[in-house]
N, C-alpha and C positions, 0 to 999 in steps of 0.2 A: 384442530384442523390447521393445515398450514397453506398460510396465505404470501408469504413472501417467503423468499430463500435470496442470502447474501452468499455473497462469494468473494473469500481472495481471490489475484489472479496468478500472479506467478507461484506454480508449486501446487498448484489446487484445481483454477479452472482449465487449465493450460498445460499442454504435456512438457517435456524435458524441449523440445522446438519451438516454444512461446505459440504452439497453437493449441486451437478447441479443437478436440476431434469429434466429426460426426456423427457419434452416438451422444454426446455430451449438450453437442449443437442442437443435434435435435428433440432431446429430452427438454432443454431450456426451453426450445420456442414451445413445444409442447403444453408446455407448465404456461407459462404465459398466456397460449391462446383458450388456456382454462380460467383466465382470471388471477395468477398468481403472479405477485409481482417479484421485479428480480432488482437484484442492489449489487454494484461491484464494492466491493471494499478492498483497499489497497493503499500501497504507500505511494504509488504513481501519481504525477498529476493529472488533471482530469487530460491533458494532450494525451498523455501514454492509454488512455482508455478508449480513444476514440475509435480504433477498429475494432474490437470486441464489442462496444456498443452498436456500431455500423453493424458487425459478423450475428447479433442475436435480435437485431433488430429493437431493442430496447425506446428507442426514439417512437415505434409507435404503440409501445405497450406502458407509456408512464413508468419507462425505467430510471433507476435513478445513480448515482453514482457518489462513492465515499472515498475522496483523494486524500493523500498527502496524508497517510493513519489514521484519518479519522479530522483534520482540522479544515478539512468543509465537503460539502455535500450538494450535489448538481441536478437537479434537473434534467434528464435525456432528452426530453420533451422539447420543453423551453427554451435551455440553456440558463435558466434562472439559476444563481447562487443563495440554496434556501440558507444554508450553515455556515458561518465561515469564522474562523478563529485563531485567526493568524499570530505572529509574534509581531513585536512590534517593531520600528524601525531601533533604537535604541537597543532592543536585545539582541538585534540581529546583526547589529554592527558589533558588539561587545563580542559575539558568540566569534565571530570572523577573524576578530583580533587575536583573538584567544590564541584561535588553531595555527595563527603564526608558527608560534612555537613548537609545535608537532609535525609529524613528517606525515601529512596526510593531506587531499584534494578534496577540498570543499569545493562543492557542485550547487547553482541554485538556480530552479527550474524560477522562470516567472513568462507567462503568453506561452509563445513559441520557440521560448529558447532556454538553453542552458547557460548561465554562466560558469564559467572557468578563471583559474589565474593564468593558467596557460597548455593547450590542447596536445601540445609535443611530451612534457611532462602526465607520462599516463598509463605508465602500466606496472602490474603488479604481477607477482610471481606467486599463483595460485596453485594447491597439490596439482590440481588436473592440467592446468598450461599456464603460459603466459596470457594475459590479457588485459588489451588497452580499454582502462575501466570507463575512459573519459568517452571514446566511441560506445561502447557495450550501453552505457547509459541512455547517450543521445537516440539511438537506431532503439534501445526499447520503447523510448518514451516519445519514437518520432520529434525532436525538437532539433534544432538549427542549433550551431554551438557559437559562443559571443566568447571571444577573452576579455577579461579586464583584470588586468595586475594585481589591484586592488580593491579587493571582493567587499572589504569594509566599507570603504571610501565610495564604492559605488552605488551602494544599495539604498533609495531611497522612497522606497515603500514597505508598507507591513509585507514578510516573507511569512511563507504556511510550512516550511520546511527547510532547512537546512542539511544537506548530505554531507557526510566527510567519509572518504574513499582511503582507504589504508592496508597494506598487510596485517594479515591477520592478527597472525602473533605480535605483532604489533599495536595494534587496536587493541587486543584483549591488556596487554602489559600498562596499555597507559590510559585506558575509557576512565576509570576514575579520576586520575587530574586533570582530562578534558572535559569533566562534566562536570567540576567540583564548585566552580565559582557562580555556577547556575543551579544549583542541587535543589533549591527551593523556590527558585522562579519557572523553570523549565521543566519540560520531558527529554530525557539523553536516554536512547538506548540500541541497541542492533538491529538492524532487520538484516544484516547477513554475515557472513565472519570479517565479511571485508567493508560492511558498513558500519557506520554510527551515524546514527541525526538526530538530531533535536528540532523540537516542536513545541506549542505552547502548554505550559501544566496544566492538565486536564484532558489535554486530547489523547483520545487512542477512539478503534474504529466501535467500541461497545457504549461509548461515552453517546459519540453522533450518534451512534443507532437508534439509544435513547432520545436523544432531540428529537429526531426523522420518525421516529413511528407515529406516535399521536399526531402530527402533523398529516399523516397519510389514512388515520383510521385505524391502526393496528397495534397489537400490543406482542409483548417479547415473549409471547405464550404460542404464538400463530406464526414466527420464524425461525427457519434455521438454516444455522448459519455452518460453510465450511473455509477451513480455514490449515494451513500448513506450519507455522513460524510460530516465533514469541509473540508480534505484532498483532496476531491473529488471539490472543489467550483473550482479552475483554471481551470479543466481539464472540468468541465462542460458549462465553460464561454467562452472557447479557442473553445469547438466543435460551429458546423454550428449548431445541433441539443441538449442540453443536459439538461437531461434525469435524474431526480428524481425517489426514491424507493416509496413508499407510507412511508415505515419506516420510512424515512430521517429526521431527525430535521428540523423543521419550517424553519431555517435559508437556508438550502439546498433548499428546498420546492419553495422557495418565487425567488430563484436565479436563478431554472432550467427554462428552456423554457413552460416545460411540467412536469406531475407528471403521471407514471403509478402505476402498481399495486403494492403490498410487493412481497420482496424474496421470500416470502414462498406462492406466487400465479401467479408466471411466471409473473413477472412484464415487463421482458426482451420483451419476446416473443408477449405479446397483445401490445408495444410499435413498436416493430420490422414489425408488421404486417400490419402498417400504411405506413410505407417508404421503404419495400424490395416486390418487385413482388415475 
């Protein structure tokens, strides 16, 4: 019987407009005012959730929420920080240094804001357009943007995430020597052709999920999970049931239990309607 359902958000809950569409919305509150709990799981930080949690009402159904891939997990209720597993400030200045030498925009969410080295320097030449990655980020994740020169020099608390914003072909040509000096302290990997981040060894969102269930009552037999991306392969493998976009890359695809519709045709919902009364 399934008692909770996890969700990425972009690519999964959210159509090609970064919204929920109405049948999706209302399937959720649906499922919720039956007792089932809902979980975002995402690489956003918990700022970038906070309309989707406000849009499903999660706040008064004990929802909960799983930022930053998996390296902490929120309370909607609350606001209580049950998970949290940050890097530390030492790795996270090391990681900073690093990327000096590469042509890429390390981004780092901490409260309400983004940091930057500098918000003019921001845009990338993707197939489909140009775009200023450094806005595209802030406006998703609702967050105010801060520069500071030096991202290293300035960081001085544990960070849950670290973004590095790139062309593509570019990323992919050099992800190995920018993860190389961390290969065994860290997590380095994509959540899109134009990112890379790193986060502490151990995190991803099937890890937390483990922490968060027995904490709630439930076990990974009674969840499932949808999910579109690489970021998404634990948290899809950790659920009893998980749950493919039609979007998802092949590798997603081949990994999930099941494959339903795309984001932008209630993929959730004609999935939802096999396992919830």
């Amino acid at each position: 019987m399934i008692k909770a359902i996890t969700l990425d958000i972009d690519g999964t809950l959210t159509n090609d407009d970064k919204e929920i569409s109405p049948r999706t919305k209302a399937a959720l509150l649906a499922a919720q005012m039956n007792g089932v709990r809902l979980i975002l799981a995402t690489g956003r930080p918990a700022k970038g959730t906070e309309r989707y949690v406000q849009e499903l009402a999660m706040d008064q159904h004990h929802g909960l929420v799983v930022a930053f891939n998996g390296s902490q997990v929120i309370d909607c209720q609350t606001q209580q920080v049950i998970y949290n597993r940050a890097m530390t400030v030492i790795q996270s200045k090391a990681i900073l240094n690093h990327a000096k030498s590469f042509e890429v925009m390390p981004m780092v969410a901490l409260g309400d804001y983004l940091y930057v080295n500098d918000v003019y320097h921001n845009l990338l030449h993707l197939p489909t357009e140009d775009r200023n990655i450094i806005e595209y980020e802030a406006r998703n994740d609702r967050l105010q943007l801060c520069e500071q020169p030096d991202l290293a020099a300035f960081v001085s608390e544990p960070i849950n995430k670290i973004l590095l914003a790139g062309q593509p072909e570019y990323l992919r040509a050099n992800s190995a020597a920018i993860a190389a000096p961390f290969a065994h302290d860290l997590n380095a990997m994509f959540t899109a052709d134009f990112y890379f981040e790193f986060t502490n060894l151990g995190v991803d969102k099937g890890t937390a999920l483990a922490h968060l269930l027995p904490k709630i009552g439930l076990t990974a037999s009674e969840l499932i999970a949808f999910g579109d991306d690489e970021n998404d392969l634990a948290m899809l493998n950790f659920a009893g049931i998980g749950v493919a976009m039609a979007n998802s890359k092949e590798k997603i695809r081949l990994a999930a239990d099941e494959v339903t519709l795309t984001n932008n045709n209630d993929g959730i919902v004609a999935s939802l309607a096999k396992y919830l009364d």
